[in-house]
N, C-alpha and C positions, 0 to 999 in steps of 0.2 A: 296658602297653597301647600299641597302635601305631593311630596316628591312620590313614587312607588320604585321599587326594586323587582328588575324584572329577572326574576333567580334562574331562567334559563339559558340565559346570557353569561352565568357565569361556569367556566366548567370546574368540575370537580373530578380528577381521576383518583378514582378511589379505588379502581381494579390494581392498580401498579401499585399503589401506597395502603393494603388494606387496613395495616396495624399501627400506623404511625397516631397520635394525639393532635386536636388541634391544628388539622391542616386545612381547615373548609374556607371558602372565600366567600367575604360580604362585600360591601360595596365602600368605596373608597371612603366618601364622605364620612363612613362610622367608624375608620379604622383611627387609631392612637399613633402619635409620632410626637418624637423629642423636635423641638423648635429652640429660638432664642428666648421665650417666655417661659420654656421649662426650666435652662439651667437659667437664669435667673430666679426663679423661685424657690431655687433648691440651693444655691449658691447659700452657704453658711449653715446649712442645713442637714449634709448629707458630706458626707469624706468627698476629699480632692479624687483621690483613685476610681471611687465610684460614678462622682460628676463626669470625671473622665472618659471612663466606658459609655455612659450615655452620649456623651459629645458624640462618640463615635460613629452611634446610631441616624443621625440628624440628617435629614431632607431625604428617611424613607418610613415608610407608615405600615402599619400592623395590625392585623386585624384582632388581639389582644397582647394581653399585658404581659401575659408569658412567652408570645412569642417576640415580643423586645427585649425582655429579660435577656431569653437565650442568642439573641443578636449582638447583643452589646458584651455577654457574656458574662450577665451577674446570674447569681442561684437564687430561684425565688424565696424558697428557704431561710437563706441564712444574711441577704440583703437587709441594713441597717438599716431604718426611717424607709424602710419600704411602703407605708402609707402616704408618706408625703411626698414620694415620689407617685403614686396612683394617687393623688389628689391634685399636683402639678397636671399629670396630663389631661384629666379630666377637666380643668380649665383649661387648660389647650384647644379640647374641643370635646363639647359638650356633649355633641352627640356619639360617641364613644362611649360603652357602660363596662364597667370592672367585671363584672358578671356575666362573662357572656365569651364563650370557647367553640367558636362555629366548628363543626364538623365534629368534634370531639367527644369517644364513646369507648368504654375499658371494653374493650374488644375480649382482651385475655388472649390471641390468637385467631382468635375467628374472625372470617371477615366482614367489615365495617359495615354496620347497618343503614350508611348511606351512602352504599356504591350504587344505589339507585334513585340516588340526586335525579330529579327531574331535567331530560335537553329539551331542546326544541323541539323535537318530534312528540316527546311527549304532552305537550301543550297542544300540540296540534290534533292531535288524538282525542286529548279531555275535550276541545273544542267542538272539536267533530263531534261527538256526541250527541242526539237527535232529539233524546228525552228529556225532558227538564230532570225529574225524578232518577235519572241517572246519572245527570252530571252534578245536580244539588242535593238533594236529600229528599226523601219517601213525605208522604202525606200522614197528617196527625195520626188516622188512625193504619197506619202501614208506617210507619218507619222505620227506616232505614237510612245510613251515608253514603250520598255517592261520591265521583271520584274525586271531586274536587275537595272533600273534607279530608281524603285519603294524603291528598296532598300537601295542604295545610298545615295538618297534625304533623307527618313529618319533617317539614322544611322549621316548625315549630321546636322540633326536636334538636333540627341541625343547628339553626341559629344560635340557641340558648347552649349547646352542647354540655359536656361533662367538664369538671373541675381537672386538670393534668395532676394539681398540687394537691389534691386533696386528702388532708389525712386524717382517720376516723377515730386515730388512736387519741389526735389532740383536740377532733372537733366532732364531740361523737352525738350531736345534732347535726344534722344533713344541711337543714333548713338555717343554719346560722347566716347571720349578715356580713360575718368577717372572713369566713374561708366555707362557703357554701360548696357541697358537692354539684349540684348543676348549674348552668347559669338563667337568669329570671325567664328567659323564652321558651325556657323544659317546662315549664309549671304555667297550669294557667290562674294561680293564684298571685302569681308576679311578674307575669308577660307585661304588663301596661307599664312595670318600671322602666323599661327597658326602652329608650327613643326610636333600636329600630322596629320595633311593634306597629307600629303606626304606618312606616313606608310598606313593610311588608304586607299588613292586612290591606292597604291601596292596591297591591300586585293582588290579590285577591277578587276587590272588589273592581280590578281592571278587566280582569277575566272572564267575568259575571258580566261585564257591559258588552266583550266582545264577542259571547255565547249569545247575546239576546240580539246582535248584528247579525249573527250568521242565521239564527232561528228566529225569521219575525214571528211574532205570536205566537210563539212557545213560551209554557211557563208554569206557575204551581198552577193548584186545579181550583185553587181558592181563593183570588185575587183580594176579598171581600175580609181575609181573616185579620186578624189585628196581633201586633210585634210589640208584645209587653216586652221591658215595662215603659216603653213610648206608645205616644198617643198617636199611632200610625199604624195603614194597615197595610198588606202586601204591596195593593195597587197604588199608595202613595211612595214606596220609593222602590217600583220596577222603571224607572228611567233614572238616568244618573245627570240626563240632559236637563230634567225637571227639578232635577236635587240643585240646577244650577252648576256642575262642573262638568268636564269632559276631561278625558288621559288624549296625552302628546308623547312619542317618542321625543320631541323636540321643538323648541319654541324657539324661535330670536324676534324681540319686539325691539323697533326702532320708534321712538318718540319723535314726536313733529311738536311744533306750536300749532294750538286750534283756534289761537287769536288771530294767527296771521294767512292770508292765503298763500296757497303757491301753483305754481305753472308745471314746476318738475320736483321730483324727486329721487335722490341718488341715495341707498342705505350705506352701510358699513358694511365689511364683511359678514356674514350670517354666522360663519366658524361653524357648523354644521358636524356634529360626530358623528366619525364612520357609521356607527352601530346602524345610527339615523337612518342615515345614507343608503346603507346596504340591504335594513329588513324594513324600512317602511311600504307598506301599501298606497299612500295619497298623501299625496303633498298641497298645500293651499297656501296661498294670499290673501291675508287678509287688511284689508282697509278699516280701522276705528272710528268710530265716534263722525263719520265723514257728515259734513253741515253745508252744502251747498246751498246757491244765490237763488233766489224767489224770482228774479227778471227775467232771468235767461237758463237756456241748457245748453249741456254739451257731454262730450265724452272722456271717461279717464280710462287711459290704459296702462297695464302693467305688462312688464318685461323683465326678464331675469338675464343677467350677466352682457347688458347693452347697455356700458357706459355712456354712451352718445345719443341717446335714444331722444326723440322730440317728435314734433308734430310732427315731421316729415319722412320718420322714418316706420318704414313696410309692416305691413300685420299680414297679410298673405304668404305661406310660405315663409316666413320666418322664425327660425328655431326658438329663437329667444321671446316669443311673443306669449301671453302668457290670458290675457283674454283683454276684456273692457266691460266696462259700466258706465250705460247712459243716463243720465238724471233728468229727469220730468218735474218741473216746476212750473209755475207761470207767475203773475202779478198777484199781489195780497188785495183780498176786497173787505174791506174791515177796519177798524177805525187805529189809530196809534198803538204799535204792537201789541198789534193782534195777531200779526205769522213771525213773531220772532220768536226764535227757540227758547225752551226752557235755561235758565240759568242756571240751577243746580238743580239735585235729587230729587226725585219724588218722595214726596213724603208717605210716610206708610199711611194715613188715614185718607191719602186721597183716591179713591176710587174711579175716577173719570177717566175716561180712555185715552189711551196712548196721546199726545199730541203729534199732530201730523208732520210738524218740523224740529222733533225733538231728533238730533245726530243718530244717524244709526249705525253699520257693521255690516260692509259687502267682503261676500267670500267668494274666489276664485280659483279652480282646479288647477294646480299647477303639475299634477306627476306628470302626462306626458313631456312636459318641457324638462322637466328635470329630468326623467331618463335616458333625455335624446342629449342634453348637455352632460351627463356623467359617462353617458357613452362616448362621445367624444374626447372625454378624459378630463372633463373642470371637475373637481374637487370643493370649489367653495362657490358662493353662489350670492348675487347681490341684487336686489330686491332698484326696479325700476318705474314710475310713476311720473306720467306728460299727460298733462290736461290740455284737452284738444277745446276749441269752439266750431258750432257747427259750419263755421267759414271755412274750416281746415288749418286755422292759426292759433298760436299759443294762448290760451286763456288764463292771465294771471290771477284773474277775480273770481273766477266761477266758483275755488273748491278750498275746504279748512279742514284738516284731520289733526287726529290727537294722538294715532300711531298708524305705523305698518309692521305686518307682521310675516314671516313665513315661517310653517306649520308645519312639522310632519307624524303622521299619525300611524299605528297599526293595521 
């Protein structure tokens, strides 16, 4: 699983701060911070005075090395074993790179070539866009970049930013590995070193899926062409559903036993982030791996934020109801398992179609319920499942899942 960084979300006021170094925000998970694993590491390593200024810094994170530095108030300069302190943090947390000064650009005065950090409106805008060839880029023999490379290239700029320390007189190669003037996401010779490369280009290719949502059958004019140097052509990966993945604002999956049946189901809190909350489109339920009984049917319904929920309680007119699914089975005619579910994976050389009692994965529209419960003012949100029989009474036996999940998407 590859996280994305949705860089609209993050703001940048770059009109108030046009000339300052180093002031752009990434996403928490990549920033640098002193922990107990750091002075440890550095304990015998680095002077007491210095260990000390770092203490000082500890349980807040940084979106690079120099702006800790000027936190704790050492000089990047003239800090003793300042490698092994950028080698401590970097086992702190990996995904954090030494290279790399988001927002940061020698201005000299003028102002900052990313006060036009992309917001929300702006996404909304590239979205809207009607044309393929306007939001992606022009045909072999027309090309041209549309807006979305425009964007790209410089959020590519932003991430990687400019060196603050950097001096020419001591490292008069730009491109060195010890005090490089840009950081590896300025170049696309050394973008890939860089771990947020990967979540960013996912914010990319999120984009690209939610432009083909808005425009069904819109797209290049040449479906047919082939993407050296992979052995694929357009129309092999214009679905990212067929690539096998999908983008989530948010996920909370609750595991169950799929050996054991059950009657109900109560999750944990969901912990659901605002962001989720506030800018999703559709919300969903999902049911895993669900292996219901060959004898009989019945019904499972789901509920959001009804503790006490069971066979007997209301789906008409109930805010917390969230839908149901009936399963259709009957008796097995066939000799000793012959309708029992598969037991593991399919193997790749088997070719034979789906079996018919192989678990499968029901989904359930949950945004109205969750608008009408946030509007009421719940904040967190818990995932509820009562297997009915068709008598109207609790059915212990009927249902086996291997998760629940609720979902919230763009």
């Amino acid at each position: 699983t590859l996280p994305y960084w949705d860089w609209s979300a993050y703001n940048q006021d770059w009109i108030e701060q046009p000339n300052k170094l180093d002031t752009g925000n990434l996403a928490s998970a990549f920033h640098c911070f002193v922990d107990d694993s750091v002075l440890a590491a550095l304990a015998g390593k680095i002077d007491a005075p210095t260990l000390a200024k770092l203490a000082s810094v500890k349980g807040r994170t940084f979106d690079s090395s120099n702006r800790l530095f000027l936190a704790a108030g050492l000089v990047w300069k003239t800090t003793a074993n300042r490698p092994a302190i950028v080698a401590a943090l970097q086992q702190a947390n990996p995904l954090w790179h030494p290279f790399r000064w988001p927002g940061a650009s020698f201005s000299s005065g003028q102002p900052n070539i990313f006060e036009n950090y992309p917001r929300p409106d702006d996404d909304d805008r590239l979205l809207a866009l009607d044309a393929f060839f306007t939001f992606g880029s022009g045909p072999a023999n027309n090309h041209y970049y549309g807006a979305l490379e425009t964007v790209h290239n410089l959020l590519h700029l932003f991430s990687g930013g400019q060196n603050p320390n950097y001096d020419a007189a001591e490292f008069p190669n730009p491109t060195n590995r010890i005090e490089p003037l840009n950081g590896d996401m300025f170049s696309n010779s050394t973008t890939t070193r860089d771990p947020f490369f990967w979540c960013y280009h996912s914010n990319v290719d999120r984009l690209w899926d939610l432009w083909q949502q808005r425009h069904p059958g819109a797209g290049p004019d040449n479906p047919a062409a082939p993407l050296p140097p992979f052995d694929l052509t357009v129309a092999d990966t214009a679905s990212v559903h067929r690539l096998g993945y999908e983008y989530q604002l948010a996920s909370s999956v609750f595991e169950t036993d799929p050996t054991t049946p059950l009657a109900r189901f109560k999750s944990a809190p969901a912990d659901v982030h605002p962001h989720a909350l506030a800018h999703h489109a559709r919300a969903e339920v999902r049911l895993h791996g669900l292996r219901h009984a060959i004898e009989t049917n019945g019904v499972l319904r789901v509920f959001l934020n009804e503790p006490d929920a069971d066979a007997t309680t209301p789906t008409k007119g109930n805010p917390h109801y969230v839908g149901q699914f009936a399963t259709f089975g009957g008796g097995c005619v066939g000799g000793p398992g012959h309708c029992a579910a598969p037991t593991g994976p399919r193997l790749l050389h088997d070719r034979r179609h789906r079996h018919p009692k192989t678990p499968g994965n029901v989904r359930l529209d949950a945004t109205a319920v969750v608008a009408a419960l946030r509007a009421r003012g719940d904040t967190d949100f818990h995932v509820h499942v009562v297997v009915v029989g068709l008598d109207g009474r609790p059915h212990p036996e009927l249902l086996r899942l291997s998760a629940v999940s609720l979902n919230f998407f763009d």
